[in-house]
N, C-alpha and C positions, 0 to 999 in steps of 0.2 A: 377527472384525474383517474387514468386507467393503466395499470400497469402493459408496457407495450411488448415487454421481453418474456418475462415467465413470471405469473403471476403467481408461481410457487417459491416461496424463498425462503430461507435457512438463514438465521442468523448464527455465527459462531464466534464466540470470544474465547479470546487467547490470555489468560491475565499472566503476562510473564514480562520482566524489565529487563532480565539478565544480557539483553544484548548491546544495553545502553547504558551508558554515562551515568544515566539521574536516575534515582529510584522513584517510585510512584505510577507507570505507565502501566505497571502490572493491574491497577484498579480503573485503569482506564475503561472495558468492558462494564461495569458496573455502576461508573460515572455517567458512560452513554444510555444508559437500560434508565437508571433515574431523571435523564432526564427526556425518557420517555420516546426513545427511538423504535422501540414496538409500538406503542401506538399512533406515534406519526405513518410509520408504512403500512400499515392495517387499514390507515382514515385516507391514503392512496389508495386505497384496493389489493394489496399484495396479505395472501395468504399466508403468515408467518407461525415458522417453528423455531422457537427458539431452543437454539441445542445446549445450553450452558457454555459453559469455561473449559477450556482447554489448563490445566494448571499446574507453571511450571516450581517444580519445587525446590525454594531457597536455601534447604539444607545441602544443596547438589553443586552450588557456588563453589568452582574450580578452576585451576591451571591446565594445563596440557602439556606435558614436555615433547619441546621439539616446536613450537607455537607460541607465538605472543595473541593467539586468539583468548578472549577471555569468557569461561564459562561452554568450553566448546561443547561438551556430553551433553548438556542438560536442553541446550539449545537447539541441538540438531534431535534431543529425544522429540522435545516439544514440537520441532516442525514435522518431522514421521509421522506423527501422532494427527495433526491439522492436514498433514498431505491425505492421509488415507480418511480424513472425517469428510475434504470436501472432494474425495472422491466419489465418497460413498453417496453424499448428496448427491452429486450429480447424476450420477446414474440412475439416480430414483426419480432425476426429472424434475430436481428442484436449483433454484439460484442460490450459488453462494455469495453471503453477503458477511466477512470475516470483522471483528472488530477489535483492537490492541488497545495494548501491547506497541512492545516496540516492535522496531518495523522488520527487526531478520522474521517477523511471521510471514513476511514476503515470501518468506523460498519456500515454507511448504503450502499455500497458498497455490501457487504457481505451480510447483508441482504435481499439484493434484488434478489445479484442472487442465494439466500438459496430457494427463492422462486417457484425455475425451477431448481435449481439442489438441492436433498434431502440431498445427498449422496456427501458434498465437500470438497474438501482436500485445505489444504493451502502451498506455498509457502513465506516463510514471510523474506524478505532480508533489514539485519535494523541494524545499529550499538547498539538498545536497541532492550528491550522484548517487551516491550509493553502490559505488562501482569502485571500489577499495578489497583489496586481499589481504591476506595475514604480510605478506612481504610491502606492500604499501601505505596500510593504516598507522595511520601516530597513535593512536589509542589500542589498538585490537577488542574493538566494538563491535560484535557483529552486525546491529543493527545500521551498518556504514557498510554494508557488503551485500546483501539481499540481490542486489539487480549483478552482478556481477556472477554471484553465484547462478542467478536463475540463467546466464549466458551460458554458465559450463567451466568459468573460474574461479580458484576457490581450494582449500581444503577438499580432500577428498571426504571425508565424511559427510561435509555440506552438500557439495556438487552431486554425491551419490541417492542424497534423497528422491527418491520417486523415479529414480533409474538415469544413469551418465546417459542415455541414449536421446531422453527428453529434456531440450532446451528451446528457450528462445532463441528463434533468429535475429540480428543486431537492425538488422534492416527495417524490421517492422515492431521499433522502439522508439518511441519519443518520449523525450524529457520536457517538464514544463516548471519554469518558475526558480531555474535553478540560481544561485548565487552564492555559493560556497563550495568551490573543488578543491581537491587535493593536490597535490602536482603530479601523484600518480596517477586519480583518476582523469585530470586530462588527458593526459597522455595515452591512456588506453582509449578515452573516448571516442579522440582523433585519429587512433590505430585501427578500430572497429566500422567507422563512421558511422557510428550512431547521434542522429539530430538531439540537439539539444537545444532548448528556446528557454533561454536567460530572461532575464528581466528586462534584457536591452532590447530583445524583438518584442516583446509584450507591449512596451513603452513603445514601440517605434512604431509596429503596426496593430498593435489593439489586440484582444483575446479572443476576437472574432476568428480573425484571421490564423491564428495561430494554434488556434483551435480545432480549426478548419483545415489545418495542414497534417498536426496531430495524427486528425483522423483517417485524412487519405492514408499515410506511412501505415496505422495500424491496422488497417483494413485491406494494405495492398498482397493480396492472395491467401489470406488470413481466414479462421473458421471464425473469426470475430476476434475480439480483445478484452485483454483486463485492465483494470485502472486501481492504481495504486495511488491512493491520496493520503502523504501525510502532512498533518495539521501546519507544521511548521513551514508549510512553502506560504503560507498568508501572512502577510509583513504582523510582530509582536501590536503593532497597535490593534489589531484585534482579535488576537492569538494567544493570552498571556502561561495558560496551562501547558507549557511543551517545553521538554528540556534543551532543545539545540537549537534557540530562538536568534534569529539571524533576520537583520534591519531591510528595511528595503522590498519588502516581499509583494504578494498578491492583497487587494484589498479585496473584501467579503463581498461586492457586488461581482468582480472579476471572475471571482470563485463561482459563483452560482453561474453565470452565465457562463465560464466552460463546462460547466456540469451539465446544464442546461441541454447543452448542445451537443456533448455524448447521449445524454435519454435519447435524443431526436433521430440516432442513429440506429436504434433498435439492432445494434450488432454487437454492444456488453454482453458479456458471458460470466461474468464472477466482478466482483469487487473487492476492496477493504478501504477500511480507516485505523490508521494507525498514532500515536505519539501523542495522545488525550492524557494529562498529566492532571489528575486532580491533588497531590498533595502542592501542584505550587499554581492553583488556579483562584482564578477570585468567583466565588459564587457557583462553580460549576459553568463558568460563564461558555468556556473554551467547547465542552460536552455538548451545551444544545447549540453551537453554534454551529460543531459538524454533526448534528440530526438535521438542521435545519439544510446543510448540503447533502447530505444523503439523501433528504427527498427532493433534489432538486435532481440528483442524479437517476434518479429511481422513478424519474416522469412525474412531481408533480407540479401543478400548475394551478394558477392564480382562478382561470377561468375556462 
């Protein structure tokens, strides 16, 4: 068990809820550290610094006139803040490895390491799209916007994090595991053509395969890719700590083996896990079961 990408890694937690529905995801970074996700990647072999919490502050809960976005200041402080942390990693030559938090920590995430890689493909594993605007969302969540925004739509205070000039291409974006769109974000989907692997192709042709497809799109002329994993694209039966829990999902062997199979591509460049809800989990059950895929992502192995 040998780390194959950089066996320098940074962990960063984001403990902020504000972009979501349910409160609790703010403790999620501290859910995952208990239950021991620095020394699962240490017992890989990966040099770990732990850089604390990013920490969004509750007393900042706002409106925005002109916007149904909710909590927009304090969310896009938070992400500024996360863009220029794992910039700054990286430039010193270590992995970012982000932990949530709900999931708008995507955009500074993304933007940060837009900053060092020109050319990045996404991996995006979500039971939603997360490709909603302030003009499409039924909630104005920002944590339903992340991918959207990291394309260059969005609020401008969003879109501006880590500079309008850095985005993702839609081309070298794959969605996996989806089953809950909006009517808007279809429709931009199908506007964009950006692939999307529902549960119907998972079922139809296996996660091998799908997987395997994934990777070609985020790899096709790409400086590598990131992967965005949040917890809720694994069907609630063995998911229960995540506020936007939707039926039908990925089952925990499916999960490991597409993780599996990104390590094996040794062309990750940054991660996250996001939507670890411990105030409505049982036992902390939800926390070690994405450490237990973090090291599956993170190269390790049985034997």
């Amino acid at each position: 068990m040998k780390p194959s990408i950089n066996e320098k890694l940074s962990l960063i937690g984001v403990a902020m809820d504000l972009g979501a529905g349910t409160p609790g995801v703010s403790l999620g970074p501290a859910a995952l550290r208990y239950a021991g996700v620095v020394e699962r990647l240490q017992k890989i072999g990966y040099q770990v610094e732990d850089k604390g919490d990013i920490v969004a502050d509750r007393k900042a809960v706002s409106s925005t006139p002109g916007t149904n976005l909710k909590n927009l200041d304090e969310v896009a402080r938070v992400n500024s803040e996360l863009c220029k942390t794992v910039e700054q990693e990286m430039a010193s030559g270590r992995f970012p490895l982000v932990i949530g938090g709900d999931h708008s920590i995507a955009i500074g995430t993304i933007a940060g390491v837009l900053q060092h890689k020109k050319n990045l493909g996404i991996i995006w594993i979500d039971a939603h799209g997360d490709m909603n605007t302030g003009e499409t969302s039924p909630s104005g969540n920002i944590h339903g916007m992340p991918l959207a925004v990291s394309l260059g739509m969005g609020h401008e205070v969003l879109t501006s994090i880590g500079g309008k000039e850095n985005k993702i291409d839609p081309k070298n974006v794959a969605l996996i595991g989806c089953r809950d769109l909006d009517a808007g974000e279809r429709e931009v989907l199908k506007e964009l053509g950006i692939t999307v692997f529902t549960m119907h192709e998972i079922d139809k042709w296996g996660m091998t395969m799908v997987m395997e497809k994934a990777i070609e799109i985020a790899t096709d002329g790409t400086d590598g890719f990131h992967v965005s994993f949040d917890v809720d694209s694994l069907d609630p039966a063995y998911i229960q700590g995540t506020g936007t829990r939707v039926p039908g999902g990925l089952t925990f062997r499916e999960s490991n083996l597409g993780l599996e199979l990104i390590a094996q591509t040794g062309k990750m460049v940054s991660a996250e896990f996001v939507e670890v809800n411990p105030l409505i989990d049982n036992k902390n059950q939800t926390a070690q079961a994405a450490v237990t895929l973090m090291g599956s992502l993170l190269g390790e192995w049985l034997i």
